[in-house]
C-alpha positions in Angstrom: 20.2 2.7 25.0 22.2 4.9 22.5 23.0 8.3 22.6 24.3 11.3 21.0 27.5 13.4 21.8 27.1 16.8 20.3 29.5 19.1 20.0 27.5 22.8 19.3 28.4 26.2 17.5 29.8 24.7 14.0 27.9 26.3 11.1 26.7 23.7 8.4 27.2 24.2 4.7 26.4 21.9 1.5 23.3 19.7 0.1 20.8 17.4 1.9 18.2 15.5 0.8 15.0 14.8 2.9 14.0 11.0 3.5 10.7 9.7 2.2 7.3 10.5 4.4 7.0 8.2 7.6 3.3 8.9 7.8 3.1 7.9 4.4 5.0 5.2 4.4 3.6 3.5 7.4 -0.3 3.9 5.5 0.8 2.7 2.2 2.8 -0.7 3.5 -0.3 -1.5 5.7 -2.5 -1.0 2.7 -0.1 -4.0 0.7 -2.4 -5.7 3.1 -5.2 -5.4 0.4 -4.3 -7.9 -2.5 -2.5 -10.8 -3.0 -0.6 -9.2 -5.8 2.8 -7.6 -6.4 2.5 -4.1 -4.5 6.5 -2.2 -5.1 7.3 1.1 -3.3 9.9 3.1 -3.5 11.6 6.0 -1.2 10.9 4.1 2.0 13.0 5.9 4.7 15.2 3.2 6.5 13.8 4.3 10.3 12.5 2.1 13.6 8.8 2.9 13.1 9.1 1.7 9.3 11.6 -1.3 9.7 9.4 -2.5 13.0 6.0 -2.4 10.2 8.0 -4.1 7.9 8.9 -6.7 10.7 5.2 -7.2 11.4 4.5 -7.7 7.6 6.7 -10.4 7.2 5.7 -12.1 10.6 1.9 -12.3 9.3 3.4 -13.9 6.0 3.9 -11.7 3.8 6.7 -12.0 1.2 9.3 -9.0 0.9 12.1 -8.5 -1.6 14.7 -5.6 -1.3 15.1 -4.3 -4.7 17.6 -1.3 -3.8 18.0 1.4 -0.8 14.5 2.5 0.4 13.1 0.5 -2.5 10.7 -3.2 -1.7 8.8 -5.1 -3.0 5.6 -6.5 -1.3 3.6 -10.0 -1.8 0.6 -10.9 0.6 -0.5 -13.7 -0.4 -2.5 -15.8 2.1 -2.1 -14.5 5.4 -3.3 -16.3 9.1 -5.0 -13.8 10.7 -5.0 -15.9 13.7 -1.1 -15.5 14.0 -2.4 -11.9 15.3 -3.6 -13.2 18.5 0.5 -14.5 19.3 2.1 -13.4 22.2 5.0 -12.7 19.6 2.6 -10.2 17.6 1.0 -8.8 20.4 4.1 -7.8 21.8 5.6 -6.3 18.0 2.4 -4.7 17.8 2.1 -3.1 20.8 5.8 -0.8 20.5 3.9 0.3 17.1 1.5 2.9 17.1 1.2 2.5 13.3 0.5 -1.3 13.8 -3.3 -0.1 14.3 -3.7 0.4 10.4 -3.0 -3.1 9.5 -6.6 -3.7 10.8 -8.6 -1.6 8.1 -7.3 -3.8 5.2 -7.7 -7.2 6.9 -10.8 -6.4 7.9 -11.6 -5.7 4.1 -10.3 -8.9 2.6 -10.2 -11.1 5.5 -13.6 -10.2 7.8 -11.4 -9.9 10.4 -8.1 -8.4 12.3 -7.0 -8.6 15.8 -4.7 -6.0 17.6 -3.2 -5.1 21.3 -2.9 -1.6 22.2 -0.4 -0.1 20.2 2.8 1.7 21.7 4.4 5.4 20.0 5.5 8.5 21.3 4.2 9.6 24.9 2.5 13.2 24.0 -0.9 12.9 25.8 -4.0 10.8 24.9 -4.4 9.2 21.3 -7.5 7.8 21.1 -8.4 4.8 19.1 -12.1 6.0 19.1 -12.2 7.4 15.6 -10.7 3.9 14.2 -13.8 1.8 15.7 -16.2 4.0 15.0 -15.8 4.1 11.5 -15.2 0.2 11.3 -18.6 -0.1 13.4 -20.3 1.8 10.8 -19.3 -0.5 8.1 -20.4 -3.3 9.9 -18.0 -4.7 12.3 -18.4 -5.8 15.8 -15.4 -4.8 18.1 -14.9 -6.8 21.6 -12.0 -6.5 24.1 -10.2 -9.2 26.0 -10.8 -8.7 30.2 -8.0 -6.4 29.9 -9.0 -3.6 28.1 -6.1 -3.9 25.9 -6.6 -6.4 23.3 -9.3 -5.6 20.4 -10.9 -8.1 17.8 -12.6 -6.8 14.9 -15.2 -8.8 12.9 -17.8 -8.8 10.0 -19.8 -10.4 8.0 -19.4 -8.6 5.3 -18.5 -4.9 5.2 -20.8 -2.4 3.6 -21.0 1.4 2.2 -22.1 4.0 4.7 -22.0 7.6 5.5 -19.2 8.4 8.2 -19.1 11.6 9.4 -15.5 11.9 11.5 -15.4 13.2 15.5 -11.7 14.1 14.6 -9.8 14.5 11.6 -7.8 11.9 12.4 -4.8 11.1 9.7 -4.5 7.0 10.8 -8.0 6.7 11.7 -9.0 8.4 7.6 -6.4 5.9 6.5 -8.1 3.0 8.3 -11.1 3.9 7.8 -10.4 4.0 3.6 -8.5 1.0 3.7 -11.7 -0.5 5.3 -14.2 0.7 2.7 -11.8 0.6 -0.8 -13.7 -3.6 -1.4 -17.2 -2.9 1.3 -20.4 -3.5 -0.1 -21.7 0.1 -1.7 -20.8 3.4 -1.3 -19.1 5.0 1.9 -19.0 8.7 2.2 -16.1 10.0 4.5 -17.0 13.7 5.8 -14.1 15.7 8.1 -11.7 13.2 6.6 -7.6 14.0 7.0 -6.7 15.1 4.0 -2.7 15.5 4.4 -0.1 14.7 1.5 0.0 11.2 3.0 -3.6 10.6 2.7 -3.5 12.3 -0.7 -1.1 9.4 -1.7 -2.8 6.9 0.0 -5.9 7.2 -2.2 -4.1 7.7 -5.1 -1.8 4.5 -4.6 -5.5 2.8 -4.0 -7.3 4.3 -7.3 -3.8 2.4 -9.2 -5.1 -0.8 -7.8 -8.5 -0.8 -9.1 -10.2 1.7 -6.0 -13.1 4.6 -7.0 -11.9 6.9 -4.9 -13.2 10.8 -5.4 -12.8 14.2 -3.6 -9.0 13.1 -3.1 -7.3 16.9 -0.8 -11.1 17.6 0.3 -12.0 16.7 3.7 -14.7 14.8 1.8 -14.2 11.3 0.1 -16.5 8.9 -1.6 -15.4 5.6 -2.0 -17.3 3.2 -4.0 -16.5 -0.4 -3.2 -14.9 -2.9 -5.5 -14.4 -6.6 -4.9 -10.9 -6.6 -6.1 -7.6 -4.3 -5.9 -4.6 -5.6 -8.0 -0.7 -5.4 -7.6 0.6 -1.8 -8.7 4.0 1.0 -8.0 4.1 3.5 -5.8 6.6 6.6 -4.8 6.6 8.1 -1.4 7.1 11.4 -0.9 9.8 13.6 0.8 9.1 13.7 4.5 7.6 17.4 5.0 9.0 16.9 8.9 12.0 16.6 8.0 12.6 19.5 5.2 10.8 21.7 8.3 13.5 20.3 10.5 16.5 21.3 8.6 14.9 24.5 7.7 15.1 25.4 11.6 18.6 24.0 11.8 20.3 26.1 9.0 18.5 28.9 11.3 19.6 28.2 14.1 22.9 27.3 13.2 23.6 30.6 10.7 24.0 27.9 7.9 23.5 28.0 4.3 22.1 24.9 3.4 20.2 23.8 0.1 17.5 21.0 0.7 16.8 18.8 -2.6 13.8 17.6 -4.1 11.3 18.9 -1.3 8.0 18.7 -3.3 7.4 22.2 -2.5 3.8 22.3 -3.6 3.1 19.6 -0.9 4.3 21.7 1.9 1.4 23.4 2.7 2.0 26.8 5.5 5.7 25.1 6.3 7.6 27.8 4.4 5.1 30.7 5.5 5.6 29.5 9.4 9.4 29.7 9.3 9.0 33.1 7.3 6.9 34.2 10.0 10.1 33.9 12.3 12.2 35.8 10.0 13.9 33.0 8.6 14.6 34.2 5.1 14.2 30.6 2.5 14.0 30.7 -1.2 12.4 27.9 -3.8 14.5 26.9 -6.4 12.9 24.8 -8.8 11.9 22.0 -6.6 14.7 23.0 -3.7 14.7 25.6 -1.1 17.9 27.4 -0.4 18.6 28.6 3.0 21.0 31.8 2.8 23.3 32.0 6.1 21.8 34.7 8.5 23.0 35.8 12.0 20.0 36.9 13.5 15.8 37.0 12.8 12.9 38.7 14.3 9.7 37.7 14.4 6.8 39.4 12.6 4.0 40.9 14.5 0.0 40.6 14.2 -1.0 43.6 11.7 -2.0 45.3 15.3 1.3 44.9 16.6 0.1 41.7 18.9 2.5 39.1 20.2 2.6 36.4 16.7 0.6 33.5 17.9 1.8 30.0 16.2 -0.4 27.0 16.2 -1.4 23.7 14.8 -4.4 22.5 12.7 -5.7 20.2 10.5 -4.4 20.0 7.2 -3.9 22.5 5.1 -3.0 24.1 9.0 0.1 23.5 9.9 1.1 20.0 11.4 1.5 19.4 14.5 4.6 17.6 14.1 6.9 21.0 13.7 5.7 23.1 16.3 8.5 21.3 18.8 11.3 22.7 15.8 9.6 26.1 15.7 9.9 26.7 19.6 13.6 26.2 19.4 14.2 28.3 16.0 12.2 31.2 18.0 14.6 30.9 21.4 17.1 32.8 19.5 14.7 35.4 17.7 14.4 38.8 18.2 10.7 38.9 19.8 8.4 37.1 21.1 5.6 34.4 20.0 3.1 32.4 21.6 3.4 28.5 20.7 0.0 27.0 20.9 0.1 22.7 20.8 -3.7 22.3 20.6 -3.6 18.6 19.5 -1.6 17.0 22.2 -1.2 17.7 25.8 1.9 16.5 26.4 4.1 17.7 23.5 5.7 21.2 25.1 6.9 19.5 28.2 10.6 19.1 26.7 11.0 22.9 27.0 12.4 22.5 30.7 15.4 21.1 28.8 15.8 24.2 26.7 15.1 26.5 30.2 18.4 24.1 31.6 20.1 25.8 28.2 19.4 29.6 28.7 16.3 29.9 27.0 13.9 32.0 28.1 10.4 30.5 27.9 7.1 30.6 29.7 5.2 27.1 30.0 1.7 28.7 29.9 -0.3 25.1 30.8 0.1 21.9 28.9 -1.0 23.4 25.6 1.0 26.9 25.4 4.5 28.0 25.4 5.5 32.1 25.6 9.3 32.1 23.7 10.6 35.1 24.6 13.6 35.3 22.0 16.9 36.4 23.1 17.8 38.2 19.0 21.6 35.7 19.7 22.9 37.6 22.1 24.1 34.4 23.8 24.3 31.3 22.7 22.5 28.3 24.2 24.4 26.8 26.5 25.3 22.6 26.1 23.8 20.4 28.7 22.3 16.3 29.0 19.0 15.3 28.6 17.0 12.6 27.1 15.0 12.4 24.4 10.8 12.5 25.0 9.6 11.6 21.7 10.2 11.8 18.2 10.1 15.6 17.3 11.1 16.9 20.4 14.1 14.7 20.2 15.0 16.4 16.6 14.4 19.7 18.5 16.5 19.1 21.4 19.3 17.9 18.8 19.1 21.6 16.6 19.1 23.2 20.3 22.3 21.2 20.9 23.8 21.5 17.3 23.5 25.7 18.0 24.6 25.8 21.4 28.0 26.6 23.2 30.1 23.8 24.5 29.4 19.9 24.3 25.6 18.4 25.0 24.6 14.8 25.7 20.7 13.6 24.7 20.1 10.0 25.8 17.2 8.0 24.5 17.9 8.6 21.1 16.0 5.5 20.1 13.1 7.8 19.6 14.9 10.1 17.2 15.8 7.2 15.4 12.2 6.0 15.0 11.2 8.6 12.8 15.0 10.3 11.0 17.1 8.0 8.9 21.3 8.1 9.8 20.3 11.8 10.6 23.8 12.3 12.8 25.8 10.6 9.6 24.0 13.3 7.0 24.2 16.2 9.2 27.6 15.1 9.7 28.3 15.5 5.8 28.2 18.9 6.0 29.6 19.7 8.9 27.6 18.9 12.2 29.7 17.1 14.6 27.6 14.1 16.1 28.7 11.3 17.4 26.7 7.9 18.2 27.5 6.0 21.5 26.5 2.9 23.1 
């Protein structure tokens, strides 16, 4: 197991450019599932999660060219849906949580899709519920094995229906579209996701023949077709990871320009760093990050403790709160960090408690960061790695702190950031990788 060797307290200066989506990218190779035609991406961010999909592509038989860096092309032709019932598959599956979204597109063409219970980041319960439901209500059958962890998935023949959504779940929407783009009739989607990444999806699916409508509501309409063709596709930057950066060159009194961020698709991202006091600007499509020693947090209008939290989309993802935690250890005031989606997510902050911060874990949902306005830095220690965006948090924590750190596991860092200790590196982090 790799990790990193950090040594803190060196500001960062220069360009970086954000990698293409993960969430995106992981929906819109599952849906090359679709046709048998020519499907070519581009931007797709060299990571574990992605290169792990692209591994279970090319296992069920799907042909793959490289064209360039981040750029394939993708062929599935006849596939063997039987192959999905392999030990091998099961257990390539399984260390995928995005492995689950192969099974809306096979479903569509083939009738039929198999699939273990898949694996990702530890952060509390993340159900599969909203997935079957909306496959039952097309039509399909689902049955388990006699462990409770293998599911098949079978029709007869999809058809159109109204779903109305328990959660807006962004891989169940994704399925759950995938599923209904060639169904019999019309399907109507209500409390659908409706994130950049499903955005894209639909609008990669509308190039292939799809009639898909009410693409950024939280309403779609899909109207079955029998046949979606070969088309290109472009995935966005990776909203995470612009977030991410944002929090560094704040924590690390950095100036820092970010390229190419697709601001309009950034939602309250800018506006929830602002609300820390980080100062950011938009040029043309960039944001510029001036160097600044120290930021206070803004206040309710009633002078109330600043509560930030995480909702559905156009809220703020879940997927930066971890980043904003750390930026607001070396605030001036306080803010209440509220992780409604997962129950498991805020548990890292012991590691930053190890480092001098001064946090309150409320319960599993709700951190109190009281912010210490840099009158000391935090201080380096070892720890490992939980998940994915904790991991990136832990490494800014590190990358600001005093002295040398350690973070072990960095696997899971790896899953979702591309080389991120060679770019941060490039202007002027000091990271280094060991075995």
């Amino acid at each position: 197991m790799a990790s990193f060797k950090i040594k803190g307290g060196n500001p960062l200066s220069g360009e970086i450019t954000p990698q293409g989506a993960k969430n995106e990218a992981l929906q819109i190779i599952c849906a090359t599932l679709l046709t048998p035609e020519k499907i070519t991406i581009t931007n797709i961010p060299d990571i574990l999660d992605v290169n792990k999909l692209i591994d279970l592509l090319k296992y069920l038989g799907v042909e793959l060219i490289k064209k360039g860096k981040g750029e394939f092309s993708f062929q599935a032709g006849e596939l063997n849906t039987n192959l999905m019932k392999s030990r091998e598959y099961k257990s390539k599956a399984s260390d995928l949580r995005g492995s689950v979204m192969v099974i809306g597109p096979l479903l569509a063409r083939y009738g039929e899709a198999f699939t273990p219970k898949p694996g990702g980041d530890k952060i509390g319960r993340r159900r599969l519920d909203t997935h079957f439901f909306g496959f039952t209500k097309l039509g399909a059958e689902i049955k388990t094995d006699t462990t409770g962890r293998f599911y098949s998935v079978k029709s007869n023949g999809l058809k159109g229906s109204y779903i109305h959504l328990d959660e807006a779940s962004v891989t169940g929407t994704a399925n759950i579209i995938m599923a209904s783009a060639m169904a019999e009739g019309t399907t109507t989607i209500y409390n659908a996701a409706c994130e950049p990444y499903i955005q894209q999806l639909c609008k990669m699916l509308n190039k292939m023949g799809a009639n898909i409508s009410g693409i950024g509501s939280n309403l779609l309409t899909i109207k079955g077709v029998e046949y979606l063709g070969g088309t290109e596709h472009n995935i966005l930057p990776d909203m995470i990871e612009i977030g991410s950066f944002i929090g560094l060159a704040a924590m690390t009194e950095s100036e820092i320009t970010i390229k190419n961020v697709s601001y309009e698709n950034l939602g309250l991202i800018p506006f929830s760093f602002k609300r820390l006091g980080i100062q950011l600007e938009c040029r043309n499509d960039d944001i510029f990050i001036p160097k600044q020693k120290k930021y206070q947090i803004e206040t309710f209008m009633d002078g109330s403790i600043m509560t930030i939290s995480d909702a559905i989309w156009p809220g703020l993802t879940p997927d930066l709160l971890s980043v904003l935690l750390v930026v607001a250890t070396q605030a001036r005031g306080s803010v209440l960090i509220h992780q409604k989606m997962f129950e498991s997510r805020l548990f890292f902050v012991d590691k930053l408690i190890d480092m001098g911060a001064q946090i309150i874990l409320c319960d599993p949902h709700r951190a109190t960061v009281i912010g210490i306005n840099k009158k000391y830095k935090l201080r380096g220690t070892t720890m490992s790695s939980p998940d994915i965006r904790a991991g990136v948090a832990l490494l800014i924590a590190a990358l600001s702190a005093k002295g040398k750190s350690i973070i072990h596991n960095i696997d899971q860092i790896d899953r979702g950031y591309e080389n991120i200790d060679e770019r941060l590196n490039k202007i002027g982090a000091d990271i280094k990788r060991l075995s």
